[in-house]
C-alpha positions in Angstrom: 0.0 0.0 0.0 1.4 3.5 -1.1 0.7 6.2 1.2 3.0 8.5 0.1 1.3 12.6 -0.2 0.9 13.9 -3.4 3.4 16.5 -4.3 3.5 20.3 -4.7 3.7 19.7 -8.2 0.7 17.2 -8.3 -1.7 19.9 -6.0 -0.8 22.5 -8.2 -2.0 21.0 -10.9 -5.2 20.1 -9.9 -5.7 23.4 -8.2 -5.3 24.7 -11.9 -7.8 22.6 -13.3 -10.6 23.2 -10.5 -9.8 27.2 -11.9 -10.5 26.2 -15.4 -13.6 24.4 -14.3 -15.0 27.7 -12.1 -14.2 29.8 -14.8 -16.4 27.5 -17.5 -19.0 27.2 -15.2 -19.3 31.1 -14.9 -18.8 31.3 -18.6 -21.8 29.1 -19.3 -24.0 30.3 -16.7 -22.8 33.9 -17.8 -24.0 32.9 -21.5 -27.2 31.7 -19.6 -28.2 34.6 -18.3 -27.7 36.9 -21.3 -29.6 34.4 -23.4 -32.1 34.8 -20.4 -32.2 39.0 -20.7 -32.6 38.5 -24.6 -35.5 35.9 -24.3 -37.1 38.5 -21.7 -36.7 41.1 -23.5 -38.0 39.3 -27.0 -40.8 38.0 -25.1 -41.8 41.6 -24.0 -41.6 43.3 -27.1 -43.6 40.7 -28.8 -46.1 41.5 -26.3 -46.1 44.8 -26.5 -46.3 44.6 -30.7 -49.7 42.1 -30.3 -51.1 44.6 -27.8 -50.8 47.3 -30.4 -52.0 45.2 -33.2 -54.7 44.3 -31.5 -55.5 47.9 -30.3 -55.3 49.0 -34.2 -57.3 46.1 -35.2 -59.7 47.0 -32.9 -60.0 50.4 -33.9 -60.2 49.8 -37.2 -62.9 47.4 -37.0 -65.0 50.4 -34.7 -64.4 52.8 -37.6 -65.3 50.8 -40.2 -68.9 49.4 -38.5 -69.4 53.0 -37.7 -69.1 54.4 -41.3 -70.9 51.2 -42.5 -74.2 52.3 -40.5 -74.2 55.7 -41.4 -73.7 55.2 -44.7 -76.0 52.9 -45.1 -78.8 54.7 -42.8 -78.1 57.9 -45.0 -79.2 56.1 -48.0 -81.7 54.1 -46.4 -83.3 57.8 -45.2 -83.4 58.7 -48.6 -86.7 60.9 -48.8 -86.4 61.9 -45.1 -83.0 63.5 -46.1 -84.8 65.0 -49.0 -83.2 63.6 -51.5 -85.6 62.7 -55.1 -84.2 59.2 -55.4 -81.8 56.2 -53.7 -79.4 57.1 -56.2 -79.4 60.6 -55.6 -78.8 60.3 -51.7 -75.5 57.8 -52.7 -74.1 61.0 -54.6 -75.3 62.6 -51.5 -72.4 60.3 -49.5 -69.9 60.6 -51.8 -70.3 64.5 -52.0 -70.6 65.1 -48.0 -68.1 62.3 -47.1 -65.6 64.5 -49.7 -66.4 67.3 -47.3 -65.4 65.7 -44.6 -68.5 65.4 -42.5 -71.6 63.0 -42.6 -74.5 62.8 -40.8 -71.9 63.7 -37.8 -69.0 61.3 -38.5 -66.1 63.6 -39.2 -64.3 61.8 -42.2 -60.3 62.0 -43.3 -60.0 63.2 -39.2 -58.5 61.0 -36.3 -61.0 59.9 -34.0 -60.8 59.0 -30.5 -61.9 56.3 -29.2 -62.6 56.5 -26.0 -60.7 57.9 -22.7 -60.3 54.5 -21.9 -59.2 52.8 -24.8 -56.9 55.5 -25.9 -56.8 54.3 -29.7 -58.1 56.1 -32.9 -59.8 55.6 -36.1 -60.2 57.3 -39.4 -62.7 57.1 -42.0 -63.4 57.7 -45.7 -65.9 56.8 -48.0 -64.9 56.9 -51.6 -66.5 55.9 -55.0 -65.0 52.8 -56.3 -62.6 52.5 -59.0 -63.9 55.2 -61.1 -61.9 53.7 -64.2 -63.5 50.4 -63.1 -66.4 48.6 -64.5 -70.0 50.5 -64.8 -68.1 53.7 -63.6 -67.7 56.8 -65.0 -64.5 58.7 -63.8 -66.2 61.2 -61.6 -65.6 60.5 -57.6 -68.3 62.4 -56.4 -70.8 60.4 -59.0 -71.7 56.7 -58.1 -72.6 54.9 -61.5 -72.5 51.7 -60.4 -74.3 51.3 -56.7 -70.8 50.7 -55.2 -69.0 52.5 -52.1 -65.9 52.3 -50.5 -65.6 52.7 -47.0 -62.1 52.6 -45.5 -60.8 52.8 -41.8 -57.9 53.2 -40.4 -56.8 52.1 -36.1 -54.1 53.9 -35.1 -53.0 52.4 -31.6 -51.1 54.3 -28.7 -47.5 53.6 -30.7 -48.4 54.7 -33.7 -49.1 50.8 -35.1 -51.9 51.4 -38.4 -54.3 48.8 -39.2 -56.3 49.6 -42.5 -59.7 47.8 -43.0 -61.9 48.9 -46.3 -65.6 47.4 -46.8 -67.9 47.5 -50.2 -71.8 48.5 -49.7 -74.2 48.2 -52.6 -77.9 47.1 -52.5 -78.8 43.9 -51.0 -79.7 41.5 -53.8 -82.4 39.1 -52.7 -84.6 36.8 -54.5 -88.8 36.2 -54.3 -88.8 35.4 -51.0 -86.2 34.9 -48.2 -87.3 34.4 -44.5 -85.2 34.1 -41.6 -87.2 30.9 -40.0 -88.7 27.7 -41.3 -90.9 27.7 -44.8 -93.3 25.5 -46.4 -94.6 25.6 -49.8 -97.1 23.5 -50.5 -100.3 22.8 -52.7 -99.7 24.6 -56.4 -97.8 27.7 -54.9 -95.9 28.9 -57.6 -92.6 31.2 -57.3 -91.7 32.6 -60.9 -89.8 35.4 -62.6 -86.6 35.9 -63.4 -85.4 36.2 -59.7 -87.7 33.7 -58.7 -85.8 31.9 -56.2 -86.4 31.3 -52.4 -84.5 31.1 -48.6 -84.6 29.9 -45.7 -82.4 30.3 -43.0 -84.1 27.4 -41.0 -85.6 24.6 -43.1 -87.3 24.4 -45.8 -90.5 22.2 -47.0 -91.4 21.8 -50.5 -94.4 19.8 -50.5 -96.2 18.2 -53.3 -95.4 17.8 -56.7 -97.6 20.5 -57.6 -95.5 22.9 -56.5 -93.0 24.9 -58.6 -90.2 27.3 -58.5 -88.6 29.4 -61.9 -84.9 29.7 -60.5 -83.2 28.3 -57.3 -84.0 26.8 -53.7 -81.5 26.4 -50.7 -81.6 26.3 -47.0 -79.4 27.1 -43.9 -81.2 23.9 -42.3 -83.1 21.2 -43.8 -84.2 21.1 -47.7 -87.3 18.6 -47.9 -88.1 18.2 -51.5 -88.7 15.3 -53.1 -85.3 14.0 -55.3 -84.5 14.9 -56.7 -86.4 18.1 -56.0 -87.4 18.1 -59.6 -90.1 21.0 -58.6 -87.3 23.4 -59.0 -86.1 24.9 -62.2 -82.8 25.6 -61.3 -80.2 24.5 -57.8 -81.8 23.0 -55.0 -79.1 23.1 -52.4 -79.0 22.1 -48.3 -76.6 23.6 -45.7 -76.1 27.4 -47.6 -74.9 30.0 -45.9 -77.1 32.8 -44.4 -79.1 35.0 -46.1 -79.1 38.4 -43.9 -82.6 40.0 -44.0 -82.9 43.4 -43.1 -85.0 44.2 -40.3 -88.4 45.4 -40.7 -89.5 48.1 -38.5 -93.1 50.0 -39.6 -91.3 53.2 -38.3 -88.9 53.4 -40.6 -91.4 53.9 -43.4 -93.7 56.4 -41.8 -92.2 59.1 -43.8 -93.9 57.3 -46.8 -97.4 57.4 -45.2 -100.2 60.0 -46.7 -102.8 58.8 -44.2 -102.3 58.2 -40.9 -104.7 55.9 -39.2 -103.9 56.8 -35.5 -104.6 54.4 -32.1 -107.4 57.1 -31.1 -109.7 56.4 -34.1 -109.2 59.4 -36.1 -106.7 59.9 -39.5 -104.5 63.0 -39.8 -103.4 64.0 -43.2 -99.8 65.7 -42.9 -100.8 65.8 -39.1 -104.2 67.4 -39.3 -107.1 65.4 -39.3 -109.0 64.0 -42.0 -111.4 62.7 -39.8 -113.0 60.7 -36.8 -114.6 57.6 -37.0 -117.7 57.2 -35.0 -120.0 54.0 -35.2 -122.3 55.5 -37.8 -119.9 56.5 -40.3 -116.6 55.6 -41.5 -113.2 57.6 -42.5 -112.3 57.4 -45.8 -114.2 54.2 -45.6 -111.9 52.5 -43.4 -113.8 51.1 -39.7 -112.1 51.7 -36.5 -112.6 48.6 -33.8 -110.9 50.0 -30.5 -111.4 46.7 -28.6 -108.9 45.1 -30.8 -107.0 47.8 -32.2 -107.4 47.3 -35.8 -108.8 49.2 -39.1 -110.1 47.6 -41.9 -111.1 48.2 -45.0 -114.5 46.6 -46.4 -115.4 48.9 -48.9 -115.0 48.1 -52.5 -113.7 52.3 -53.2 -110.5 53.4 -51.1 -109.0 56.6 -51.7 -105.5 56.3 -53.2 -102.7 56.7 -50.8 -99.8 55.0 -48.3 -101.6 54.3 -45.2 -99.8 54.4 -41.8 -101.7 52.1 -39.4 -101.1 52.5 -35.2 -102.6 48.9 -35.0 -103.3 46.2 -36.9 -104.7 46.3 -40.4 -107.6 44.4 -42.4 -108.6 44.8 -45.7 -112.0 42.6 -46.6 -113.5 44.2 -49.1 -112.9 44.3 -53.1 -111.3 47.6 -54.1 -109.7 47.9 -57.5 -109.8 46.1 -60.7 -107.9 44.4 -63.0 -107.7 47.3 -65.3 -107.5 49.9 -62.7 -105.8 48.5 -59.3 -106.6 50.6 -56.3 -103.1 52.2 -55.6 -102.2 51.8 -52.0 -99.8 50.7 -49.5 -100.4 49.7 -46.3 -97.8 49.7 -43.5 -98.7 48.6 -39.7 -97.5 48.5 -36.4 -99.5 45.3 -35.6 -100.3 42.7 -38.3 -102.3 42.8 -41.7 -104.4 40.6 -42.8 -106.3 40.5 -46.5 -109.4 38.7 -47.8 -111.8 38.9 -50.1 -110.9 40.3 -53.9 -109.0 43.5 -54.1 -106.9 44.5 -57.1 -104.0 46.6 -55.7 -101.1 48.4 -56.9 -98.5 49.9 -54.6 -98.8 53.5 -53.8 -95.4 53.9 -52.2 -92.5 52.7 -54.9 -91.9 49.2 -54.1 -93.8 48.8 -51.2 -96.9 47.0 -50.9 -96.9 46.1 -47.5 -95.1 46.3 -44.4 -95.8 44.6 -40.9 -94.4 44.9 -37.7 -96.4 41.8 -36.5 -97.6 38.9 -38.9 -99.0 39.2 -42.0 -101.8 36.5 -43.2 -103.4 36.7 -47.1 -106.1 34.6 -48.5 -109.1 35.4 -50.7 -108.1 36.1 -54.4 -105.8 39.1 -53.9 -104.2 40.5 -57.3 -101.5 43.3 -56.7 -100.7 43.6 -60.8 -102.1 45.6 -63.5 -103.4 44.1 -66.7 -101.1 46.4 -68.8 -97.8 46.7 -66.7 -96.0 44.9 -64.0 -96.1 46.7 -61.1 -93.4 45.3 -58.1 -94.0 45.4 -54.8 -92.1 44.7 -51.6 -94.2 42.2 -48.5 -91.9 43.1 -45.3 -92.7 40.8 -42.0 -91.1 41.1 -38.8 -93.2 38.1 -37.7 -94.3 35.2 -39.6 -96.2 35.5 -42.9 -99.1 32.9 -44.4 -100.0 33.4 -48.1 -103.1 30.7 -49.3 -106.2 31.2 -51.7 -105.5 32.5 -55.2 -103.5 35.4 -54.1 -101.5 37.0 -57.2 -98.8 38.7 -56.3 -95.9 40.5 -58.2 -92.9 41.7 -55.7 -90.7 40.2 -52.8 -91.6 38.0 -49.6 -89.1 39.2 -46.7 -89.6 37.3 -43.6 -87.6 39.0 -40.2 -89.6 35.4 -38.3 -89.1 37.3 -35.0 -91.2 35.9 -32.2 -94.4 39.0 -32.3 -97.9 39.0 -33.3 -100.3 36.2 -33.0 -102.0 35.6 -35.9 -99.3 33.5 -37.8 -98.1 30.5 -36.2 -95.4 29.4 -39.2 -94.1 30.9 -42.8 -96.3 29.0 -45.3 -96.6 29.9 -49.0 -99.5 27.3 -50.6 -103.1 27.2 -51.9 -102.5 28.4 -55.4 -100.8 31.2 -54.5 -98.3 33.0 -57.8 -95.6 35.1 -56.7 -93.6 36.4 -59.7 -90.3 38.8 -59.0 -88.3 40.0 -61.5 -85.7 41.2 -59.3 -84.5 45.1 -58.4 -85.9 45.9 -55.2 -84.8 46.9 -52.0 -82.6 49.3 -53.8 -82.5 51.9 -50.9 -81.4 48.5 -48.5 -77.5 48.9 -49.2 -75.3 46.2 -46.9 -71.5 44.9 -46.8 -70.7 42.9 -49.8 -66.8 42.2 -49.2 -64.7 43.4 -47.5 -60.6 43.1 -46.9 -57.5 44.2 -44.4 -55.4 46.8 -46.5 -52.1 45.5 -46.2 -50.3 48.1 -48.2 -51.8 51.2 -47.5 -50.4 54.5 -47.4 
């Protein structure tokens, strides 16, 4: 057994490597921790670039729903904002939004926010491409039913998101509802934009029942296959169809009559007259236990009728030849029987409930000599059986009001021809995109 001490020699030398191996260690745990302070600091100014893309985002998004709705409204308000036409009041945006204020949305001027979400927006609305197709080189004239509306999020650093959107008129076909619809017995849906919607399911039942262009459903398509009732697609699982909401209000800048809740009618706010149980007004009846005015004379003076209540018409006004021109728009439901021959009073609107509206009877809304278009707007649920004729657009809102419908059916032997272009004043997002290049 050796047990002879190591030498000097032999300690110093492993004294020297024990140096080597602190210094490694605090080289590598040195290299640690700067890696460390770099990750940190990464990792924080990452977070700090999301929070102010999301901040931007954000405000961009807020600017562009803003300038969406009152764009949109602005047109939509057309005759209230005393304008002669829909296309009129979209030269109307273009011309106020180029002077930098419309409807009180300061345009092409940063916008805060709010105190507590210190981030900005800016918006514009433009004409389209005014070299592009259906235009016509002038910014401040729409020839096409196309806007531009472009907003910009600034966040607290200075980070810009840019979000543009395209409004133009909402294109929809005979009749579009938001809940379930039937057709059934020999309803017939023609035209040339003679197609139908549903955003729930959809029922086609019988053979007897036809329809000139296409049929889809968000839900359920129940048609025999293979669907051969239908003259063009038949397709299950589509996307949405937005309707626009129906709201009576909305229209009571249209009305020439007023048939108000107290039983009398005002005539640019004076009344026309009172009804008392002896005699009518205008020959429409006044039932204050149910809230309703109806019609049940065979003459009706021409005229958009606003109605605080629900509306009936029973009697047989109008011809073939000569239609008896009204509209009739309601803060309750409608309902129509009998035989009348109508023609809209108001452009493109026939009839417009903010309840349910129920037809039967023999209904004609054409004239023998022209086609003459008319728009049905339902907040509630609509029923349409007899031999109603009727030449215009079926929009169904299917919100839970009004009694008087209990589900969207279309049947008896019931025509509804549309050959398309209403709802002009309606305009709605079409496409929109994130800017990535913008100035």
């Amino acid at each position: 057994m050796n047990d002879t001490p190591p030498s000097d020699a032999q300690r110093q030398d492993e004294r020297g490597m024990a140096l080597v191996g602190v210094l490694l260690l605090l080289l590598m745990m040195s290299a640690l921790g700067a890696a460390l302070t770099v990750n940190a600091e990464t990792e924080t100014l990452i977070a700090r670039n999301q929070l102010s893309a999301t901040q931007a985002q954000a405000a961009a998004e807020a600017g562009l729903n803003h300038g969406v709705e009152v764009a949109t409204e602005y047109i939509f308000d057309w005759k209230s904002n005393g304008f002669a036409s829909v296309e009129a009041a979209v030269d109307g945006v273009l011309i106020n939004a180029d002077a930098g204020n419309l409807n009180g949305l300061a345009l092409n001027t940063a916008l805060t926010i709010s105190a507590d979400f210190n981030a900005e927006y800016e918006v514009s609305i433009t004409d389209d491409e005014d070299n592009g197709t259906g235009e016509d080189g002038d910014p401040l004239n729409d020839a096409n039913d196309v806007l531009v509306i472009r907003a910009t999020g600034f966040a607290q650093d200075g980070t810009k998101v840019v979000l543009e959107a395209l409004i133009s008129p909402q294109d929809l076909g005979a009749i579009v509802t938001n809940g379930n619809l039937t057709l059934s017995g020999n309803a017939s849906i023609e035209g040339a934009a003679g197609s139908v919607h549903s955003n729930g399911d959809l029922t086609i039942d019988g053979n007897s029942v036809s329809v000139e262009d296409n049929v889809s459903s968000t839900g359920e398509l129940d048609c025999d296959d293979p669907c051969n009732q239908v003259g063009g697609t038949a397709t299950e699982g589509a996307a949405e169809v937005p309707v626009p909401p129906v709201h009576a209000s909305d229209y009571l800048v249209w009305a020439d009559y007023v048939l108000k809740s107290d039983g009398t009618m005002t005539q640019g706010g004076s009344v026309v007259c009172t009804w008392d149980s002896k005699t009518s007004c205008n020959n429409w009846d006044w039932d204050s236990s149910s809230g309703t005015w109806s019609l049940t004379s065979n003459s009706v003076t021409a005229g958009t009728y606003y109605v605080e209540g629900h509306a009936t018409v029973s009697g047989s006004p109008g011809s073939t030849k000569n239609p008896a021109q009204i509209s009739i728009i309601a803060e309750g439901s409608i309902e129509i029987s009998g035989s009348p021959k109508l023609a809209p009073d108001t452009p493109e609107l026939l009839f417009v409930t903010d309840q349910d509206l129920k037809i039967t009877g023999t209904i004609d809304s054409v004239g023998e000599a022209t086609l003459v278009q008319g728009q049905m707007l339902v907040r509630g649920q609509a029923s349409i059986l007899g031999n109603a004729s009727l030449d215009g657009q079926l929009l169904i809102e299917d919100q839970a009001v009004g009694d008087l419908v209990a589900s969207n059916v279309v049947g008896g032997s019931v025509v509804i021809t549309y050959a398309g272009g209403l709802g002009g004043s309606v305009y709605t997002v079409t496409s929109w995109r994130d800017v990535r290049d913008a100035d």
